[in-house]
GUBAZA-783460 format. One record per atom (N, C-alpha, C): residue number from 1; residue in one letter; atom name; x, y, z. Coordinates in Angstrom, 1 decimal, always signed. Last residue first. Layout:
residues N
<r><k>NUM</k><r>A</r><a>CA</a><u>X</u><v>Y</v><w>Z</w></r>
...
This chain:
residues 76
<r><k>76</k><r>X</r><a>N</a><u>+63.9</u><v>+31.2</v><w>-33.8</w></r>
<r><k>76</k><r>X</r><a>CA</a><u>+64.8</u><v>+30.4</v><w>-34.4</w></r>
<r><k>76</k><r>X</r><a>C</a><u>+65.4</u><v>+31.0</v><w>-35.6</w></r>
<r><k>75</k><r>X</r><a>N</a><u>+62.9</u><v>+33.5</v><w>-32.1</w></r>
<r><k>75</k><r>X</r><a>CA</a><u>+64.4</u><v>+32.8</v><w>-31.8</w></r>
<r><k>75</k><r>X</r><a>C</a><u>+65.0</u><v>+31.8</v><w>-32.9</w></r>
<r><k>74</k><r>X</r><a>N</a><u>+60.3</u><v>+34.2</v><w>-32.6</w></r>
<r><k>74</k><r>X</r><a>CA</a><u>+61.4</u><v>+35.0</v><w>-33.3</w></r>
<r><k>74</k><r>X</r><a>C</a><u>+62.7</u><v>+34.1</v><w>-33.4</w></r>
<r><k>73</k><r>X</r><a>N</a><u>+58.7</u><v>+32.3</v><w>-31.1</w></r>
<r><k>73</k><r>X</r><a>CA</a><u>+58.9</u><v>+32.2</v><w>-32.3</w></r>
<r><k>73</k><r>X</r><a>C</a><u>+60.2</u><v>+32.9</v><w>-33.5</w></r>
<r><k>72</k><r>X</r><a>N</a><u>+59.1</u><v>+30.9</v><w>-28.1</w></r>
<r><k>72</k><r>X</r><a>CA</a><u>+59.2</u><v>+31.7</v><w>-28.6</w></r>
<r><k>72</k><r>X</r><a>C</a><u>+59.3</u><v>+31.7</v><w>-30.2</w></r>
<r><k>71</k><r>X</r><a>N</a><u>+57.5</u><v>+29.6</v><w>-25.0</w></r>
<r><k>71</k><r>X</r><a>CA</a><u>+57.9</u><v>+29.7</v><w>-26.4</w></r>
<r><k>71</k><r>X</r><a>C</a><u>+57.4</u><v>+30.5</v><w>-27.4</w></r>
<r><k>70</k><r>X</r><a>N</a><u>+57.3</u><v>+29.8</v><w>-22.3</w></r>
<r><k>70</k><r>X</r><a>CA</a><u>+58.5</u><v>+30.3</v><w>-22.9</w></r>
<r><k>70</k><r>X</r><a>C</a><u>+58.8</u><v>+30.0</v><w>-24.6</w></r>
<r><k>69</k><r>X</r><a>N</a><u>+54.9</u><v>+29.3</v><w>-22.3</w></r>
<r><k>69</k><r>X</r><a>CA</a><u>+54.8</u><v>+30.1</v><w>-21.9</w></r>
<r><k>69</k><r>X</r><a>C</a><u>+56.3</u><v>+30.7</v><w>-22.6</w></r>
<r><k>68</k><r>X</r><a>N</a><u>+55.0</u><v>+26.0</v><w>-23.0</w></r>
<r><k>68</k><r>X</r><a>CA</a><u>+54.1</u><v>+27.0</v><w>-23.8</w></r>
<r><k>68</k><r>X</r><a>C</a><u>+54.5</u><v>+28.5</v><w>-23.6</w></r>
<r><k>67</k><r>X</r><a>N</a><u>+55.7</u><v>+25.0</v><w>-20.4</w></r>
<r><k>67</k><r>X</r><a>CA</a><u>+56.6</u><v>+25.1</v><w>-21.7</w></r>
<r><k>67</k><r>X</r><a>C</a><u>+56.2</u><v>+25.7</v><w>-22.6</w></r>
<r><k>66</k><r>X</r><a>N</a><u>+54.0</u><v>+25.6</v><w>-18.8</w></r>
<r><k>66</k><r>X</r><a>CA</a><u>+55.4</u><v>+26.3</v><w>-18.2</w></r>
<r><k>66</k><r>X</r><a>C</a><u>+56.2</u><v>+26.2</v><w>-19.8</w></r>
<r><k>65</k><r>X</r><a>N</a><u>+50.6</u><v>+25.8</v><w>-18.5</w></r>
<r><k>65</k><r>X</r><a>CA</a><u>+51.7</u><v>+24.8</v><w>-19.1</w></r>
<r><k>65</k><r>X</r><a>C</a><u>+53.2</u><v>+26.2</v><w>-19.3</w></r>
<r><k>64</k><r>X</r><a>N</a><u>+48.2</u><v>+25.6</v><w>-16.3</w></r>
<r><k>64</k><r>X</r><a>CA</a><u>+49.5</u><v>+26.5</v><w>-16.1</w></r>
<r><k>64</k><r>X</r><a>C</a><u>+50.4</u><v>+25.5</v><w>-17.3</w></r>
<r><k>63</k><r>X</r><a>N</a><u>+45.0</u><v>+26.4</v><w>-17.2</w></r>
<r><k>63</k><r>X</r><a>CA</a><u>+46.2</u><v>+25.6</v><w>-17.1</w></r>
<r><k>63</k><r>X</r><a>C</a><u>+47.5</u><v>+26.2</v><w>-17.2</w></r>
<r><k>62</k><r>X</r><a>N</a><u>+42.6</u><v>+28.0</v><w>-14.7</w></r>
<r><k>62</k><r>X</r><a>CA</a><u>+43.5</u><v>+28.5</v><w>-16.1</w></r>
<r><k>62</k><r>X</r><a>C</a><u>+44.8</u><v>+26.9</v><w>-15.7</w></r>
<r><k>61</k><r>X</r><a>N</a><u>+40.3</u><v>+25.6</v><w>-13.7</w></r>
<r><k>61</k><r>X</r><a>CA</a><u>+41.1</u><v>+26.7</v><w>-13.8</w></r>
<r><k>61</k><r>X</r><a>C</a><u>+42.0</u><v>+26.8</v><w>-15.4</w></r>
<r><k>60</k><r>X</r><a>N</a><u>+37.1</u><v>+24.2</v><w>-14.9</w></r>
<r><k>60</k><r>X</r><a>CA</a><u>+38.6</u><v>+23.9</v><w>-14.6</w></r>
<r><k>60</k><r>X</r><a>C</a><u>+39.0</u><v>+25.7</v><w>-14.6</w></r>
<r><k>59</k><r>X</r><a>N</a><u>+33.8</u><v>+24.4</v><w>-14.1</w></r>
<r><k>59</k><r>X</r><a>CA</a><u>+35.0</u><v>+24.7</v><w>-15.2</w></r>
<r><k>59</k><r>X</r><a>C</a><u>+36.2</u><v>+24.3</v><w>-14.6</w></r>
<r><k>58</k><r>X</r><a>N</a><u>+32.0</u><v>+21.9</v><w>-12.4</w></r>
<r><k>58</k><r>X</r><a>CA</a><u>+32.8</u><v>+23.3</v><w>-12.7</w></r>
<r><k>58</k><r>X</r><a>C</a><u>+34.2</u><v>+23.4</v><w>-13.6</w></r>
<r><k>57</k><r>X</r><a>N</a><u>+29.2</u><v>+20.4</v><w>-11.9</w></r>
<r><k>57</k><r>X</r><a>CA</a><u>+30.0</u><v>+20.8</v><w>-13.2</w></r>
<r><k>57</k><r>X</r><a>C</a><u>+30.9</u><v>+22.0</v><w>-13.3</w></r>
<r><k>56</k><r>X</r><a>N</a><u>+27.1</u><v>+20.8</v><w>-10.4</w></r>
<r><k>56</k><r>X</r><a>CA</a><u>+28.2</u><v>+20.0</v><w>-10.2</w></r>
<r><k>56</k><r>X</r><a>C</a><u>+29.1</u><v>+19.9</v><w>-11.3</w></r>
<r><k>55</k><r>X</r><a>N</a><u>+24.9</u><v>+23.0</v><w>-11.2</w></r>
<r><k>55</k><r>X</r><a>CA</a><u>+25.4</u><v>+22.5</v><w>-9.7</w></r>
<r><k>55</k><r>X</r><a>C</a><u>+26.8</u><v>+22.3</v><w>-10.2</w></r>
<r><k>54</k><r>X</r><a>N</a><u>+24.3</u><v>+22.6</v><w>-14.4</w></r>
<r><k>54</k><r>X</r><a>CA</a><u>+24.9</u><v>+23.6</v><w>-13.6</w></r>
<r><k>54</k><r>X</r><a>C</a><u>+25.5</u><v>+24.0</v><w>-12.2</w></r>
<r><k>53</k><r>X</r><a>N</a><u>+24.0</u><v>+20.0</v><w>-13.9</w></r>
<r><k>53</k><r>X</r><a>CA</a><u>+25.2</u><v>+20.0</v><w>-14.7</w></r>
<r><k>53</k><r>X</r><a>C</a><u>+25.7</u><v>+21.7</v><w>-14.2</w></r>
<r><k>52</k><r>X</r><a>N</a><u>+21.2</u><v>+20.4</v><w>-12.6</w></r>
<r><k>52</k><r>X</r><a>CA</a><u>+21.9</u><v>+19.2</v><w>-12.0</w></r>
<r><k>52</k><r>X</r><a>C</a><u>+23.6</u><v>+19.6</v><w>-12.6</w></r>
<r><k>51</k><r>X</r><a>N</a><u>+20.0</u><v>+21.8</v><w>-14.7</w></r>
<r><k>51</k><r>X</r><a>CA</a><u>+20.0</u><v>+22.5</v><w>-13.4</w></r>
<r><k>51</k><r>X</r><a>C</a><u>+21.2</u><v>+21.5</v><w>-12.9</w></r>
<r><k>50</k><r>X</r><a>N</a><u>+20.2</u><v>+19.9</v><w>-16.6</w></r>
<r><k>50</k><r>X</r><a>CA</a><u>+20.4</u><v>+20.6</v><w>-16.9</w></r>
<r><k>50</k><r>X</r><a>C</a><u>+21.2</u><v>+21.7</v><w>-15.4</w></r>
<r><k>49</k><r>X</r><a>N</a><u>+18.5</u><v>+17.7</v><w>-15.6</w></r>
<r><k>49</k><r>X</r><a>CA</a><u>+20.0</u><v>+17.6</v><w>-15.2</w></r>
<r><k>49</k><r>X</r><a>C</a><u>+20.2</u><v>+18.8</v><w>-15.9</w></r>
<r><k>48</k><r>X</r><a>N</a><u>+15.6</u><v>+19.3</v><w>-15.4</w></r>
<r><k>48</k><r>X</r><a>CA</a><u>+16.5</u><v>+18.9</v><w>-14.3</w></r>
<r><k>48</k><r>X</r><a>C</a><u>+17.5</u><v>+18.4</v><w>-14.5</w></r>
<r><k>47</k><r>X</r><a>N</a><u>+15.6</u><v>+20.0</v><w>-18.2</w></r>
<r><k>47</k><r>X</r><a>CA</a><u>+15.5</u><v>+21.5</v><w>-16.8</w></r>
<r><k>47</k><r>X</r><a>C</a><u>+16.1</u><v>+20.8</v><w>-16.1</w></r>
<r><k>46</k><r>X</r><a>N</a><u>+15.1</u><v>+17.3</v><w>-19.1</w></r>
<r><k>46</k><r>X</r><a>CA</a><u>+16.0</u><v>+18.2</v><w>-19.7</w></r>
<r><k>46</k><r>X</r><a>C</a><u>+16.8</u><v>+19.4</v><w>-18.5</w></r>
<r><k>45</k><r>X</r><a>N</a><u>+12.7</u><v>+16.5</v><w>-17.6</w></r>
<r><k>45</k><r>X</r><a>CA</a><u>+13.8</u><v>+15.7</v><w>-17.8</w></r>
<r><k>45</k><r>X</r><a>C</a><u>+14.9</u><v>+16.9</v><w>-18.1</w></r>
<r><k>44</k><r>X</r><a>N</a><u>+11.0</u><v>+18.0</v><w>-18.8</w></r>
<r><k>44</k><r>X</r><a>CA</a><u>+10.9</u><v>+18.6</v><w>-17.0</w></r>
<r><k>44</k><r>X</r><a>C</a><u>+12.4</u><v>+17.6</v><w>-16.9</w></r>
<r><k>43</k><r>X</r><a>N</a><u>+11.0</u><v>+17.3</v><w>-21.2</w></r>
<r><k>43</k><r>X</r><a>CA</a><u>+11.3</u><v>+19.2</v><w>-21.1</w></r>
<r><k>43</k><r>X</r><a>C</a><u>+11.2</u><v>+18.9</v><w>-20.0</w></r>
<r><k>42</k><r>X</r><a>N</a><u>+9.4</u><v>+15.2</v><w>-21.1</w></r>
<r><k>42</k><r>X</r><a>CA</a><u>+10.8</u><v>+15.0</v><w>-21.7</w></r>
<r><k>42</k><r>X</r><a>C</a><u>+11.9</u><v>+16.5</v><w>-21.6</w></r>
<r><k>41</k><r>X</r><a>N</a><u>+7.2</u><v>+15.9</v><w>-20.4</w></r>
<r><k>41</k><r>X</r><a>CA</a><u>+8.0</u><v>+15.1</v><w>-19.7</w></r>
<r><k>41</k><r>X</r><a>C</a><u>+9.4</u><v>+15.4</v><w>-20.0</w></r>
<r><k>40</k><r>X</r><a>N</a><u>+6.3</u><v>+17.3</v><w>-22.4</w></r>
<r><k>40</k><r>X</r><a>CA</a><u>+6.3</u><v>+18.0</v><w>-21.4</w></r>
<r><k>40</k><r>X</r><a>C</a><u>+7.4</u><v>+17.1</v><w>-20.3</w></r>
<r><k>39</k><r>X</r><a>N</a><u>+6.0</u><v>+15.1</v><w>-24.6</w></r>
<r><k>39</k><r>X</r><a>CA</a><u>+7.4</u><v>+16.4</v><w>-24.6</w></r>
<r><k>39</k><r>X</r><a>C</a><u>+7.4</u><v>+17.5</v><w>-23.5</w></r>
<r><k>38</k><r>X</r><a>N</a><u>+3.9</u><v>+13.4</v><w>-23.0</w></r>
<r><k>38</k><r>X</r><a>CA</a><u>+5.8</u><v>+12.8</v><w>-23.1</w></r>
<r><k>38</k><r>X</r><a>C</a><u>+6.1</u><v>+14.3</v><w>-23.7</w></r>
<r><k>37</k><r>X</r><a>N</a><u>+1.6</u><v>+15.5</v><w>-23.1</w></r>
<r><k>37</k><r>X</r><a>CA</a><u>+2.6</u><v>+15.0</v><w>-21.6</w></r>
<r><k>37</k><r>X</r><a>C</a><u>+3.8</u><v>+14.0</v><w>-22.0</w></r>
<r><k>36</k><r>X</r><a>N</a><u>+1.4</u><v>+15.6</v><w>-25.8</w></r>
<r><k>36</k><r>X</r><a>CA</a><u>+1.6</u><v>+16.5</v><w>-25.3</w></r>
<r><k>36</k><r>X</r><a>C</a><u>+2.8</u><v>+16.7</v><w>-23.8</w></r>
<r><k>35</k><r>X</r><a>N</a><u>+0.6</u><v>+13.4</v><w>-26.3</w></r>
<r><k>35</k><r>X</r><a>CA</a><u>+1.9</u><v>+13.4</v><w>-27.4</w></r>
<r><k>35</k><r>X</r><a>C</a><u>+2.3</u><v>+15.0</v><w>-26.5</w></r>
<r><k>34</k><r>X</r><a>N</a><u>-1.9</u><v>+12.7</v><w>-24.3</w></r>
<r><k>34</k><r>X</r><a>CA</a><u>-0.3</u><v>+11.9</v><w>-24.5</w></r>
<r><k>34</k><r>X</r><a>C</a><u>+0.8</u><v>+12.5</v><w>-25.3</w></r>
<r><k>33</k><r>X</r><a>N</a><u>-2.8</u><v>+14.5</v><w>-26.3</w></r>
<r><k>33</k><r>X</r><a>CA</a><u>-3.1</u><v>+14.8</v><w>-24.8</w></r>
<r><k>33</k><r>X</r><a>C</a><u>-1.7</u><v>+13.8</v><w>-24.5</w></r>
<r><k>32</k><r>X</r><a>N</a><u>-3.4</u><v>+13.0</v><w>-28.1</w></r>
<r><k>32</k><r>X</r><a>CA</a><u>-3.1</u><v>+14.4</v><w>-28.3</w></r>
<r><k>32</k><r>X</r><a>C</a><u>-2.2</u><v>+15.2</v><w>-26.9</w></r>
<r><k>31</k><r>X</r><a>N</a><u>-4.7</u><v>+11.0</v><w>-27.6</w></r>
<r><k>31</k><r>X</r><a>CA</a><u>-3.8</u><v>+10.6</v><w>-27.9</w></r>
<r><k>31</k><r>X</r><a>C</a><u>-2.7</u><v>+12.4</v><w>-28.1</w></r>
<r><k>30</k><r>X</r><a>N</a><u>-7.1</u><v>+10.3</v><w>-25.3</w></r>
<r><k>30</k><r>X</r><a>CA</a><u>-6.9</u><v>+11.2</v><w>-26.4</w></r>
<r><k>30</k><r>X</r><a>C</a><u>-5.3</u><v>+10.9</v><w>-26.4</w></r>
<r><k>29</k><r>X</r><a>N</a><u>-7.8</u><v>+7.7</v><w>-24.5</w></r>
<r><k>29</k><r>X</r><a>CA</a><u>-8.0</u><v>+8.1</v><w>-26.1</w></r>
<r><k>29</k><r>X</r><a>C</a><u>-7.6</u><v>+8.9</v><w>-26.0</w></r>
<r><k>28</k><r>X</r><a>N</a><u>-5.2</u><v>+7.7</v><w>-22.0</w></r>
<r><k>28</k><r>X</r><a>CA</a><u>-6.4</u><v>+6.7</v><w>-22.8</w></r>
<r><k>28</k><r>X</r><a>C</a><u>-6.5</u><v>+7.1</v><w>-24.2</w></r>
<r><k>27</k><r>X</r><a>N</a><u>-2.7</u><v>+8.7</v><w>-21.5</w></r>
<r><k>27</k><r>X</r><a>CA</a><u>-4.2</u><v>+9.6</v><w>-21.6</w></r>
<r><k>27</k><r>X</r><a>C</a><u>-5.2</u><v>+9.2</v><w>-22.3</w></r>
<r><k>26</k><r>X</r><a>N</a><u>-1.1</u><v>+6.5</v><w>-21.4</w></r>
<r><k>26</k><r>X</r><a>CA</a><u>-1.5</u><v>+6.8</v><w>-19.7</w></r>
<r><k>26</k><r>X</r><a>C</a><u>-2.9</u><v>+8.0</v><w>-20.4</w></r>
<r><k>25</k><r>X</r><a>N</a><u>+0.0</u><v>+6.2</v><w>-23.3</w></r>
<r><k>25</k><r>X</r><a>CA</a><u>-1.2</u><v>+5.4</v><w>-23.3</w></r>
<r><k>25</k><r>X</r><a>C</a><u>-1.6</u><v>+5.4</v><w>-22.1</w></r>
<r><k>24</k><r>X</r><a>N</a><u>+1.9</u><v>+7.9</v><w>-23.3</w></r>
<r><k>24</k><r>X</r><a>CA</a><u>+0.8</u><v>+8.1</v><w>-24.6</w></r>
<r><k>24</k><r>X</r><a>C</a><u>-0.3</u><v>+7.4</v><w>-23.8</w></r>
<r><k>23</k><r>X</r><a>N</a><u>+3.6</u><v>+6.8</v><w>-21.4</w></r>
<r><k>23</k><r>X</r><a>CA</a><u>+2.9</u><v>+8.2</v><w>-21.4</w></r>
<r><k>23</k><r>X</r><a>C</a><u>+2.3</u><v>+8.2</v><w>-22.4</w></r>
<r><k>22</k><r>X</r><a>N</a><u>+4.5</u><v>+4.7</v><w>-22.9</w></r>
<r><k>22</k><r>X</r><a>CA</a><u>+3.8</u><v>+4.2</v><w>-21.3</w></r>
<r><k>22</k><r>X</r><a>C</a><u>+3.0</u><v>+5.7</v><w>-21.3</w></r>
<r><k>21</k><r>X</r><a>N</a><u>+5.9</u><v>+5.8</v><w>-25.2</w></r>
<r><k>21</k><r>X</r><a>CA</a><u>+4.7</u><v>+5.1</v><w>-25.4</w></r>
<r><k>21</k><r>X</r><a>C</a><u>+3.9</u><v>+4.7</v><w>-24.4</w></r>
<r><k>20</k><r>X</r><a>N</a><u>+7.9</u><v>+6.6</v><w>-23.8</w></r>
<r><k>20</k><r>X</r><a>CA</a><u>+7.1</u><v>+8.0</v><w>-24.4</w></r>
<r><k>20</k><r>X</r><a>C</a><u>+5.7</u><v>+7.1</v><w>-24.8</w></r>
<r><k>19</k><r>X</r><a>N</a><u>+9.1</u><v>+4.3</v><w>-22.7</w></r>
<r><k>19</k><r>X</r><a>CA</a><u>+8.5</u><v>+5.3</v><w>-21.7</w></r>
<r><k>19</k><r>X</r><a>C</a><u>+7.6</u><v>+6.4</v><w>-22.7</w></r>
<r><k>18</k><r>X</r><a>N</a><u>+9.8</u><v>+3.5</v><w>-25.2</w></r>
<r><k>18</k><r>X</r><a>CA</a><u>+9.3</u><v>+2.1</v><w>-24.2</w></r>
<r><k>18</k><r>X</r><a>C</a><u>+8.3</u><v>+3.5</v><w>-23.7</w></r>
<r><k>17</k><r>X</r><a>N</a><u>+11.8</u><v>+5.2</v><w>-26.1</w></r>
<r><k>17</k><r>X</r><a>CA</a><u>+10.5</u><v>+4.9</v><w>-27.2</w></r>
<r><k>17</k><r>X</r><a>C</a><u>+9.6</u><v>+4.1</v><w>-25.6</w></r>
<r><k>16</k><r>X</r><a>N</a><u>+13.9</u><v>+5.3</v><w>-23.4</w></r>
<r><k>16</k><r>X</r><a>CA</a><u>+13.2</u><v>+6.7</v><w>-24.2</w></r>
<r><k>16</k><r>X</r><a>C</a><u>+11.4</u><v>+6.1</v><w>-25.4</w></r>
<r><k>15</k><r>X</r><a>N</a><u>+15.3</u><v>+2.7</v><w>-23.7</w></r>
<r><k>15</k><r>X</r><a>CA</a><u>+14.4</u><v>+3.2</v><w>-23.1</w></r>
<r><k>15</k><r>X</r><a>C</a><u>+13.5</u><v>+4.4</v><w>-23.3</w></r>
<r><k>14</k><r>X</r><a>N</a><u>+16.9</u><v>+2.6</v><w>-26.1</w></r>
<r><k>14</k><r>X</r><a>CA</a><u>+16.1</u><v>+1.7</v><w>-25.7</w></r>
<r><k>14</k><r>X</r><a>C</a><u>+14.9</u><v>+2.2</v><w>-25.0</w></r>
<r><k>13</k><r>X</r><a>N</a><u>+18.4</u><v>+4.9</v><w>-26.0</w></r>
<r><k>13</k><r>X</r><a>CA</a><u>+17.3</u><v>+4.8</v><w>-27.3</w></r>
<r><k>13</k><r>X</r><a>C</a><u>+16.7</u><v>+3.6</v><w>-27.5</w></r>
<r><k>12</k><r>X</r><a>N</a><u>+19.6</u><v>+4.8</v><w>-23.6</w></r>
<r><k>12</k><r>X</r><a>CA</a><u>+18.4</u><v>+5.7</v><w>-23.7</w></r>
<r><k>12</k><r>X</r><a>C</a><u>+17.5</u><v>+5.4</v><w>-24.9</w></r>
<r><k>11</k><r>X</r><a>N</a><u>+21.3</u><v>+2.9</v><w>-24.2</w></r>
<r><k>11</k><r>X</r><a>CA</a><u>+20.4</u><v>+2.2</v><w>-23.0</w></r>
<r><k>11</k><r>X</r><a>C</a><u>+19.1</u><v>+3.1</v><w>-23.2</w></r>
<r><k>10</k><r>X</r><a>N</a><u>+23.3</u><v>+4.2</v><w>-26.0</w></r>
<r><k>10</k><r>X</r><a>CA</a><u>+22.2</u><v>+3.3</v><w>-26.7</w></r>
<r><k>10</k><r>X</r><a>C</a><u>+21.5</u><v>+2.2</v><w>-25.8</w></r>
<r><k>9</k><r>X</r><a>N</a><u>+24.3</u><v>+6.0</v><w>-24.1</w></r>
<r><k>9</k><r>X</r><a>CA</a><u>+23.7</u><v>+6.8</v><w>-25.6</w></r>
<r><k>9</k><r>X</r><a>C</a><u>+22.7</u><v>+5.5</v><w>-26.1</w></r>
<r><k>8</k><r>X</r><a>N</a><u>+25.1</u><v>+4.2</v><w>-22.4</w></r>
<r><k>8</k><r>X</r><a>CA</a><u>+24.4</u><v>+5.0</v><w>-21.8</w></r>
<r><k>8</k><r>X</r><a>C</a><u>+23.8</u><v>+5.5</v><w>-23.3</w></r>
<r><k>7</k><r>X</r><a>N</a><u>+27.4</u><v>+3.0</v><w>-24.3</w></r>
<r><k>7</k><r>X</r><a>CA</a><u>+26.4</u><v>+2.0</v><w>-23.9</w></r>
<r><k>7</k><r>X</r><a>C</a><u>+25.2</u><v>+3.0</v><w>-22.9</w></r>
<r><k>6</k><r>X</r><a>N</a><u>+29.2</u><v>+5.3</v><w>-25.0</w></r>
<r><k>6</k><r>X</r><a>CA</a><u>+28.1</u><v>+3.9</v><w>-25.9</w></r>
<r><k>6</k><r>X</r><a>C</a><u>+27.1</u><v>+4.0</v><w>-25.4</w></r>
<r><k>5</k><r>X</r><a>N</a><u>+30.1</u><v>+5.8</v><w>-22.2</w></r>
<r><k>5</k><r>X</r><a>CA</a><u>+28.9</u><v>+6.7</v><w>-23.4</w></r>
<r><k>5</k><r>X</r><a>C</a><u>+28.3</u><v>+6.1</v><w>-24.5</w></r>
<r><k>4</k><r>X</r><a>N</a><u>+31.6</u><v>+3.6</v><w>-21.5</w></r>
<r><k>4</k><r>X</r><a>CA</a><u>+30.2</u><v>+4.0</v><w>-20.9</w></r>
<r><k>4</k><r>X</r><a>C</a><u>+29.7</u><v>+5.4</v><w>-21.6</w></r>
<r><k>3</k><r>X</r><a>N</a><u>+33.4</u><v>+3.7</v><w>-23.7</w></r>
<r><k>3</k><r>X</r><a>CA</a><u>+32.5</u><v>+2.5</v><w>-24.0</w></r>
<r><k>3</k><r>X</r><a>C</a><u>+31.3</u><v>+2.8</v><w>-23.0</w></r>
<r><k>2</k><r>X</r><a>N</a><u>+34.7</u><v>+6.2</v><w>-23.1</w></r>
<r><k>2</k><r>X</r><a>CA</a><u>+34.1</u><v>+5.9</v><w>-24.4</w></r>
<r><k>2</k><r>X</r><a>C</a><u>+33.0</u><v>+4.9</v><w>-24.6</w></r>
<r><k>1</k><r>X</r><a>N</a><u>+36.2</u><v>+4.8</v><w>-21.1</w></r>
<r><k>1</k><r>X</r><a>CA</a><u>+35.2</u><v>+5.8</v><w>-20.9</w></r>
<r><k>1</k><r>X</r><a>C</a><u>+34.3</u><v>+5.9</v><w>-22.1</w></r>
């Protein structure tokens, strides 16, 4: 599991520079105007899995641990 958060953590810091520079150079000259639409991008990216983690992401219940419950400190 560990090794697919690697490799997803360092596919994005491939990808992420590639695409913010395709959106710079999508607003021709003004360059202002590009630095503007990649953090606007990168903010409509965020809102959707964000939204996406709020859907499909549910807490776990209360853990029932049976041995925890009966332990006692005074007894020894």
């Amino acid at each position: 599991m560990t090794s697919i958060l690697t490799s997803s953590g360092n596919l994005a810091g491939i990808i992420a520079p590639l695409l913010t520079g395709y959106i710079i150079s999508l607003a021709g000259g003004n360059q202002l105007l590009g630095y503007n639409l990649s953090i606007l991008f990168m903010a409509i990216l965020v809102l959707a899995f964000g939204i996406l983690f709020a859907i499909f992401v549910k807490p776990a219940g209360k853990l029932n641990n049976k041995s925890s419950d009966n332990f006692d400190l005074k007894s020894s």
